[in-house]
C-alpha positions in Angstrom: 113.5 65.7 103.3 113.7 64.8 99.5 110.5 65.6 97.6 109.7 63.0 94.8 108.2 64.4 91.9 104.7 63.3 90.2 104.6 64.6 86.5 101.9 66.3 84.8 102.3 67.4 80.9 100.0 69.6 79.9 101.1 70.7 76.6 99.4 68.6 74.7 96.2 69.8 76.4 96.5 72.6 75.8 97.9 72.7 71.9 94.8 71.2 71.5 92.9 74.1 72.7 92.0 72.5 76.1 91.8 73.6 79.4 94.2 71.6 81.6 93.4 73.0 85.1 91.3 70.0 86.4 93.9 67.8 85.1 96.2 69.9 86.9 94.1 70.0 90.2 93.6 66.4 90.4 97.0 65.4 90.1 97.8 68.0 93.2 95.0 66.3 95.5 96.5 62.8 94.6 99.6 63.7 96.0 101.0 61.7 99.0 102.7 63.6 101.9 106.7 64.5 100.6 105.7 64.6 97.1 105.3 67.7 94.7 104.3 68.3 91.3 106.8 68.6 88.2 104.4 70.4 85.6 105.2 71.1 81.7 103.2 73.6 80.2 103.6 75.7 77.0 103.4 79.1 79.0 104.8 80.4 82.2 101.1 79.7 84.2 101.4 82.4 86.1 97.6 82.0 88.0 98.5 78.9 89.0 101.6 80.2 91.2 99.1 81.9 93.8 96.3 78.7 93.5 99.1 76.0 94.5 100.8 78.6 97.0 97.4 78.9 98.8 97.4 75.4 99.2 101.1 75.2 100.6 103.4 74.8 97.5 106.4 76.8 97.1 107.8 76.6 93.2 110.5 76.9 91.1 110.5 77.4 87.4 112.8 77.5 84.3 112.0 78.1 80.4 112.8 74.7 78.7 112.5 76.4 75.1 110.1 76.9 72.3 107.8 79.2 75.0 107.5 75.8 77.2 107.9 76.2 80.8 109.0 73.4 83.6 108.0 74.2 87.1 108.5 72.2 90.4 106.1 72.4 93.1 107.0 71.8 96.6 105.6 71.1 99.8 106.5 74.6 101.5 108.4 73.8 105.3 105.0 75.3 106.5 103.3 72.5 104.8 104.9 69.8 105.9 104.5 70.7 109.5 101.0 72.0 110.1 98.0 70.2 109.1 96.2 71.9 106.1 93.2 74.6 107.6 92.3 77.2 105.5 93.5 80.1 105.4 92.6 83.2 108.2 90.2 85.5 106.8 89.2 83.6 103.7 87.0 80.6 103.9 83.9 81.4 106.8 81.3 78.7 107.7 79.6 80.2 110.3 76.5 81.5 109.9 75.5 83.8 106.9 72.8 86.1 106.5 70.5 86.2 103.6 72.2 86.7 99.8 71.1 90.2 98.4 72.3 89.5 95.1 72.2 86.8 93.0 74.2 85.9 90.1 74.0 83.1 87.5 77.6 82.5 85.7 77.1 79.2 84.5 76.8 79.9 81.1 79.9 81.7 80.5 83.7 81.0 79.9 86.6 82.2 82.4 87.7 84.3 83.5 84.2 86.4 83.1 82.7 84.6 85.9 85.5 85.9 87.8 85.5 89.3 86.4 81.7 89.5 86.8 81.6 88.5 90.5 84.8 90.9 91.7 82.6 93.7 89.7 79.4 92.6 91.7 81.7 92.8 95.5 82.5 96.9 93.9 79.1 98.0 94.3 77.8 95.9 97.8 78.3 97.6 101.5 80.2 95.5 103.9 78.4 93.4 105.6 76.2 92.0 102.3 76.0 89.1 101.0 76.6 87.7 97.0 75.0 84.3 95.7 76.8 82.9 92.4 76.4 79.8 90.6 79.3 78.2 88.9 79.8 75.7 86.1 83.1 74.7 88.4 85.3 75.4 91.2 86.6 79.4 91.8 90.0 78.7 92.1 91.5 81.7 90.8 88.5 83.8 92.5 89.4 83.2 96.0 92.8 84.7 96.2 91.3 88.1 94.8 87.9 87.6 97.4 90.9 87.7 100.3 92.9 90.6 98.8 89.7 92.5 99.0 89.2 91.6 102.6 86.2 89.3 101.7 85.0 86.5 103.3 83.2 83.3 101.2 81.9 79.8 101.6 80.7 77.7 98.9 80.6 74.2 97.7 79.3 71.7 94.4 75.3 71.6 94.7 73.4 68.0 95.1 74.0 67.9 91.2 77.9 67.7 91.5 78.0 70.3 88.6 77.1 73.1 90.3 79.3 75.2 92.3 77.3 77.5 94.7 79.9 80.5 96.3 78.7 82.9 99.2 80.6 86.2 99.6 80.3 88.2 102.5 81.8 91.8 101.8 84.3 93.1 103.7 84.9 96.3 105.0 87.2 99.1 102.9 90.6 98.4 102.4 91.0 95.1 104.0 89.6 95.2 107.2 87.3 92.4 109.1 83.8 91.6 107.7 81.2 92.4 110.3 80.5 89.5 112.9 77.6 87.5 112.1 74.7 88.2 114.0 
């Protein structure tokens, strides 16, 4: 199967000192079955190889020049042939025990919310349970939440601008969380 290609330019986004992920994000969820994603950017975006791979894309990239970067993203073979679920071990919506800790990130820039949150998960016994509030969607969070054998839910609060993200803490290097009682 030929993949068609929808193009996304960031470059001017961000030579303006903008953030282009959302752009990015939204052209990826407007996608239609068989197509991929040709994206220009003015660095190699190394983050967003493990975001769009999470979600099924396989890439190839090549330096255009001038530090800009071209890079393809393709419906992996696994993609095209399995509905999308998310991934073992990662995402849980079964029941979840009270939060012990509470954090408020909302006020600050990436990736400190990030950095904040994975430092929180250091110091909580497996089994516990974070709270965090978000001014926007974790992407780059939940890839490092399943390397550390975490499990999460979360989703935009009634006022659409608030991300709310449960983590339940795994056990030491990688194992299970504790079933849900």
């Amino acid at each position: 199967m030929t993949t068609s290609f929808v193009e996304v330019d960031v470059r001017p986004t961000l030579r303006a000192g903008g953030e282009p992920f959302g752009e990015i994000m939204d052209a990826v969820n407007a996608l239609k079955p068989g197509e991929g994603l040709r994206l220009l950017a003015t660095f190699k975006p190394v983050p967003l190889l493990s975001v769009l791979s999470s979600k099924g894309f396989e890439h190839k990239m090549r330096e255009l020049g001038d530090g800009d970067w071209e890079v393809l993203f393709s419906p992996s073979a696994a993609a095209r042939t399995q509905p999308e679920t998310g991934a073992p071990g990662i995402r849980d919506d079964g029941a979840w025990p009270e939060p012990l800790r509470h954090m408020d990130n909302r006020d600050l820039d990436p990736p400190e919310p990030m950095v904040r949150i994975l430092a929180a998960t250091e110091e909580m016994a497996p089994g516990e349970v974070l709270s965090a509030l978000l001014c926007r969607e974790p992407i780059f969070l939940l890839p490092e939440l399943a390397k550390r054998g975490h499990t999460w839910t979360g989703g935009f609060e009634p006022d659409g601008t608030t991300y709310k993200i449960l983590v339940r803490i795994g056990g030491s290097r990688g194992a299970p969380p504790p079933a849900a009682a």
